[in-house]
C-alpha positions in Angstrom: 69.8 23.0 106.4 65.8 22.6 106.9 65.8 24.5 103.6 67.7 21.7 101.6 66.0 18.4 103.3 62.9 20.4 101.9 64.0 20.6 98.7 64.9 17.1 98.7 61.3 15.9 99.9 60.0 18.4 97.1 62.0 16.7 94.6 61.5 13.0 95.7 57.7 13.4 96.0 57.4 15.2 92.9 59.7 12.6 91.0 57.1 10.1 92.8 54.3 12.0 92.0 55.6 12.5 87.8 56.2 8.2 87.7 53.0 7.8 89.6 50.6 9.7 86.7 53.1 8.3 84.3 52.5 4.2 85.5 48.6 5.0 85.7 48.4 6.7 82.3 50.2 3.2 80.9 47.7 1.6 82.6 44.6 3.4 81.5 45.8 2.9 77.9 46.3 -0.7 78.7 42.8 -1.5 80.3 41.0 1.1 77.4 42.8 -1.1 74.6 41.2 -4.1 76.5 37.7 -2.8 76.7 37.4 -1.1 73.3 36.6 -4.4 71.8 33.5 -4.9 73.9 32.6 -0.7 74.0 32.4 -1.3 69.9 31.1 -4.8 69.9 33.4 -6.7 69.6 36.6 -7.0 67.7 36.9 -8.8 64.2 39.8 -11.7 65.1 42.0 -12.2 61.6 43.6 -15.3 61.4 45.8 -16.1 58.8 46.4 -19.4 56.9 49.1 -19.2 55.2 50.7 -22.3 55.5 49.7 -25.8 54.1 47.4 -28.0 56.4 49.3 -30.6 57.8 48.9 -32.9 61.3 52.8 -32.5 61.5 53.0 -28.5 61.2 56.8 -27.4 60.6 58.5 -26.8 64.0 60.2 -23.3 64.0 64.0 -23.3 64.6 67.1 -20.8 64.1 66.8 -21.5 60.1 63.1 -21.9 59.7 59.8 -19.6 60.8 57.6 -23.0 60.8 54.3 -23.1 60.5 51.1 -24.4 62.9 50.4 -28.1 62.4 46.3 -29.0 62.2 45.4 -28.9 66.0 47.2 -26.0 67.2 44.9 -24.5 64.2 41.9 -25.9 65.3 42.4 -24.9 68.8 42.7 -21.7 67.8 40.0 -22.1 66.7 38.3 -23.2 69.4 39.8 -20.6 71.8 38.5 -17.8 69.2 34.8 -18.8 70.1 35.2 -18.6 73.7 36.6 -15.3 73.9 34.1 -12.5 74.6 35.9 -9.5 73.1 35.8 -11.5 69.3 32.5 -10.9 67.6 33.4 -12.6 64.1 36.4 -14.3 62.9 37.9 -13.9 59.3 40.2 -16.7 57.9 42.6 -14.9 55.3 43.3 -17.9 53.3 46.6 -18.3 51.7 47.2 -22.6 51.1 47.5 -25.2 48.6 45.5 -27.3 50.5 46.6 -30.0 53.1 46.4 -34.0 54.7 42.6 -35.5 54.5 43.2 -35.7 58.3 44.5 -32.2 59.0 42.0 -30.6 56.7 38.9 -32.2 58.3 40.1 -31.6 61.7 40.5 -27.6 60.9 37.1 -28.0 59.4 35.0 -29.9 62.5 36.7 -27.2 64.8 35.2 -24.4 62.2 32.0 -26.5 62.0 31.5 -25.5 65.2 32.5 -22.3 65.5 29.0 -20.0 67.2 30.3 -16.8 65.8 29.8 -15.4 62.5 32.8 -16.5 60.4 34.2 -15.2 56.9 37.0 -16.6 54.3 39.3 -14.3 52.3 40.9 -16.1 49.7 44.1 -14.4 49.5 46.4 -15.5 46.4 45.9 -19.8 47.2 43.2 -21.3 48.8 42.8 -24.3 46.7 41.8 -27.7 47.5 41.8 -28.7 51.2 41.9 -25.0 51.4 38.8 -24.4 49.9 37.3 -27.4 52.0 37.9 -25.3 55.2 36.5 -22.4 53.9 33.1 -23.7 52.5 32.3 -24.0 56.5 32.9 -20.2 57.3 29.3 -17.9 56.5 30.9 -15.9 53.3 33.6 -16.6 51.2 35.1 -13.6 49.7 37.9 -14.3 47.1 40.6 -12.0 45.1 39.3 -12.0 41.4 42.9 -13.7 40.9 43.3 -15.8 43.4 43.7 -19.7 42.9 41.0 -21.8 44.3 39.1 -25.0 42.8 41.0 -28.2 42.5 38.5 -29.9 44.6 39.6 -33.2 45.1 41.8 -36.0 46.7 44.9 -37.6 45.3 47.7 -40.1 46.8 50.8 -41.2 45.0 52.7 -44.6 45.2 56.3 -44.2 44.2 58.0 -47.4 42.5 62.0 -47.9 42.3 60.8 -51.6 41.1 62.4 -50.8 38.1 65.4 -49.2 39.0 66.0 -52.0 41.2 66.5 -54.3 37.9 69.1 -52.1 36.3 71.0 -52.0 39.7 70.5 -55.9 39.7 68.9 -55.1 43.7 66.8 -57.6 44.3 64.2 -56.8 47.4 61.9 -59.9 49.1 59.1 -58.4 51.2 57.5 -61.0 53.4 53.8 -59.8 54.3 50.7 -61.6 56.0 48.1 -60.3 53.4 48.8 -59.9 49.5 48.2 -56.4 50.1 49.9 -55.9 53.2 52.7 -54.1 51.4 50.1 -52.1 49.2 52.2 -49.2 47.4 55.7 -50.1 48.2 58.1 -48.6 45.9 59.6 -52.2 45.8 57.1 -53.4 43.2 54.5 -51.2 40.8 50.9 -51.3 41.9 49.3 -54.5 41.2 45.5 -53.8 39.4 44.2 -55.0 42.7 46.0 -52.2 44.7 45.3 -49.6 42.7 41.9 -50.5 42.7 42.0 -50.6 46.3 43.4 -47.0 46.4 40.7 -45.8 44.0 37.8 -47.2 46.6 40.4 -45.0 48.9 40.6 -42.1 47.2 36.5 -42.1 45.9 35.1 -42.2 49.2 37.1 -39.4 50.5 36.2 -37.5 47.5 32.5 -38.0 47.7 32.6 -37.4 51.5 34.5 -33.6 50.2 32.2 -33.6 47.5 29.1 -33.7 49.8 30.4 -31.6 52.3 30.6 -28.6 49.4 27.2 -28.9 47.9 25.5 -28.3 51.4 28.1 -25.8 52.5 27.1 -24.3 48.9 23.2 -25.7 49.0 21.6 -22.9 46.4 24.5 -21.0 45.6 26.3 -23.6 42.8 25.8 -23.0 39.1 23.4 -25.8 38.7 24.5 -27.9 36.1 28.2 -27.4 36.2 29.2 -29.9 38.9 31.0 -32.0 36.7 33.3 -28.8 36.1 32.9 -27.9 39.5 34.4 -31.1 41.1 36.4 -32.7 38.4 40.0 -31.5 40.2 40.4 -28.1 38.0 42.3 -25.2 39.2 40.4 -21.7 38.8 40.4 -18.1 39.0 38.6 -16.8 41.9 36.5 -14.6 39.2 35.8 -18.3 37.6 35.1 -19.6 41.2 32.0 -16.8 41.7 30.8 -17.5 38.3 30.6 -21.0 39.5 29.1 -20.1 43.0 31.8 -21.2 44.7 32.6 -18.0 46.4 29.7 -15.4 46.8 31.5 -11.7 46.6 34.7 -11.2 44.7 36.6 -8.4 46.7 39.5 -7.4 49.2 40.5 -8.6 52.9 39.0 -5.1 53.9 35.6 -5.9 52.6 35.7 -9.7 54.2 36.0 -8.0 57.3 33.8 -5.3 56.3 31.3 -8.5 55.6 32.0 -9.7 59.1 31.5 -7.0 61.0 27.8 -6.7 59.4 27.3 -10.6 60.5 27.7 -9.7 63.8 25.9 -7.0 63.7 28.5 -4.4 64.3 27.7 -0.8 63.9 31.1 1.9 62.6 34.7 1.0 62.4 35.5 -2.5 63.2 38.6 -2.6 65.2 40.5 -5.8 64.3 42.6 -8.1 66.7 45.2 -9.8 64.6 45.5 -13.5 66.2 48.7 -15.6 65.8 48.6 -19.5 65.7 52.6 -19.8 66.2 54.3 -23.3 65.6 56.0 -25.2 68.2 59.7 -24.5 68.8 62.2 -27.5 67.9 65.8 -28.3 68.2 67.7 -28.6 64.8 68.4 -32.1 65.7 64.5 -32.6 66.2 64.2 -31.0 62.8 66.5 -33.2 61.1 64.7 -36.0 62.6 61.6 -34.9 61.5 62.1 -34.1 58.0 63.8 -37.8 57.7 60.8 -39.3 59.2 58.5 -37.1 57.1 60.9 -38.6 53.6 60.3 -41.9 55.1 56.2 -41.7 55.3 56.0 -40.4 51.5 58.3 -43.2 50.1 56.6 -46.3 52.4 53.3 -45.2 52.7 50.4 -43.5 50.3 49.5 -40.6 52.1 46.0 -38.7 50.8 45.8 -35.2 50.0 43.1 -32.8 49.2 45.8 -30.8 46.3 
């Protein structure tokens, strides 16, 4: 009898002993995948932008991944440049571009980013795209990648027309004679468009200036008529223009960041994921009925 309740105790403590090692060699890989960041200096954080820059993002439901809107980007951001076990953060771009608003609000939280920062221009990164990206330290671009089409646009739709043939007739009572300024129930008036233009020219010149010092001594001098007249380009056309400074692979931007921050050997690389905000299908609906409302009553501006 003594001979079996010892067995037993033998077994349990041995099954106790076998979870035991088992538990603390889960946790030793746990807390060793932690530290190896700062043991190698730091990890290389990849972000990745593929997605258009937007202030609404695209809420993720049963039928749709969604994408980040603008802040939950730039908080990323943000978050990226107060951890300590990120060294350098590389932006693999992959965008058409995005709102004035979005875009510059990726691009302040960039500004200010204290760590060494690269862009990897993926397949897209035109546009609003490419106005986040001239804030990073290096740009490194696919030779055919689409970049370039540096500039701002907005579009006024007008059913004024259609309205006629339908015999509709639409009577908009307004404080201001440009209180109703790119209503799709009349065309644009020479005053309103040239009150868009102001619009649209200021924003540009503001982008405009923000890429020549982001580029200061890098442009082809001479070409910024080229440069910034709203031309798409190949990213081998883009480093011929000084746009981008290395044509290359996402291994070799974060080859380039690791060398920022001064980081000797393999880089390890900790992939970060800016996901979008879950919705209801009803707050989708909602949403994308609210978003066909803003583009027919009101001219939004774009950096496309």
């Amino acid at each position: 009898m003594n001979k079996t309740i010892k067995k037993r105790k033998l077994l349990v403590g041995t099954l106790i002993l076998v979870v035991a090692v088992f538990l603390l060699t889960i946790a030793a890989f746990i807390g060793l995948s932690y530290i190896a960041p700062f043991l190698t200096g730091g990890c290389i954080a990849e972000v990745n932008v593929d997605y258009p820059i937007t202030v609404e993002g695209s809420p993720e439901t049963l039928f749709n991944y969604g994408y980040p809107n603008s802040e939950q980007l730039a908080d990323k951001i943000r978050e990226l440049d107060e951890r300590p076990d990120v060294a350098a953060v590389v932006l693999v771009m992959n965008t058409p571009g995005g709102s004035v608003v979005a875009t510059r609000e990726v691009y302040a939280a960039l500004e200010k980013l204290d760590k060494p920062s690269v862009a990897y221009f993926r397949e897209v990164s035109a546009s609003g795209g490419y106005y986040i990206a001239s804030g990073t330290d290096y740009i490194i671009s696919e030779p055919y990648a689409l970049t370039g089409s540096l500039g701002v646009i907005t579009t006024a739709v007008s059913l004024e027309g259609l309205f006629k043939d339908l015999g509709i007739n639409v009577t908009t009572v307004t404080s201001g004679e440009n209180k109703d300024i790119g209503s799709m129930n009349h065309n644009l008036t020479s005053d309103e468009r040239e009150i868009l233009q102001s619009i649209v020219d200021e924003v540009f010149e503001d982008f405009k200036s923000i890429v020549i010092d982001n580029r200061r001594g890098k442009l082809r001098t001479g070409s910024y008529e080229e440069i910034f007249d709203g031309r798409i380009m190949l990213g081998k056309q883009a480093y011929e223009y000084g746009l981008v400074d290395e044509l290359g692979t996402k291994q070799d931007a974060i080859n380039k960041a690791a060398e920022l921050a001064e980081i000797e050997g393999e880089p390890h690389v900790c992939k970060i994921s800016v996901s979008p905000q879950e919705a209801s299908i009803l707050l989708t609906m909602e949403s994308f009925v609210s978003s066909l409302n803003q583009k027919f009553e009101s001219a939004g501006l774009y950096f496309r």
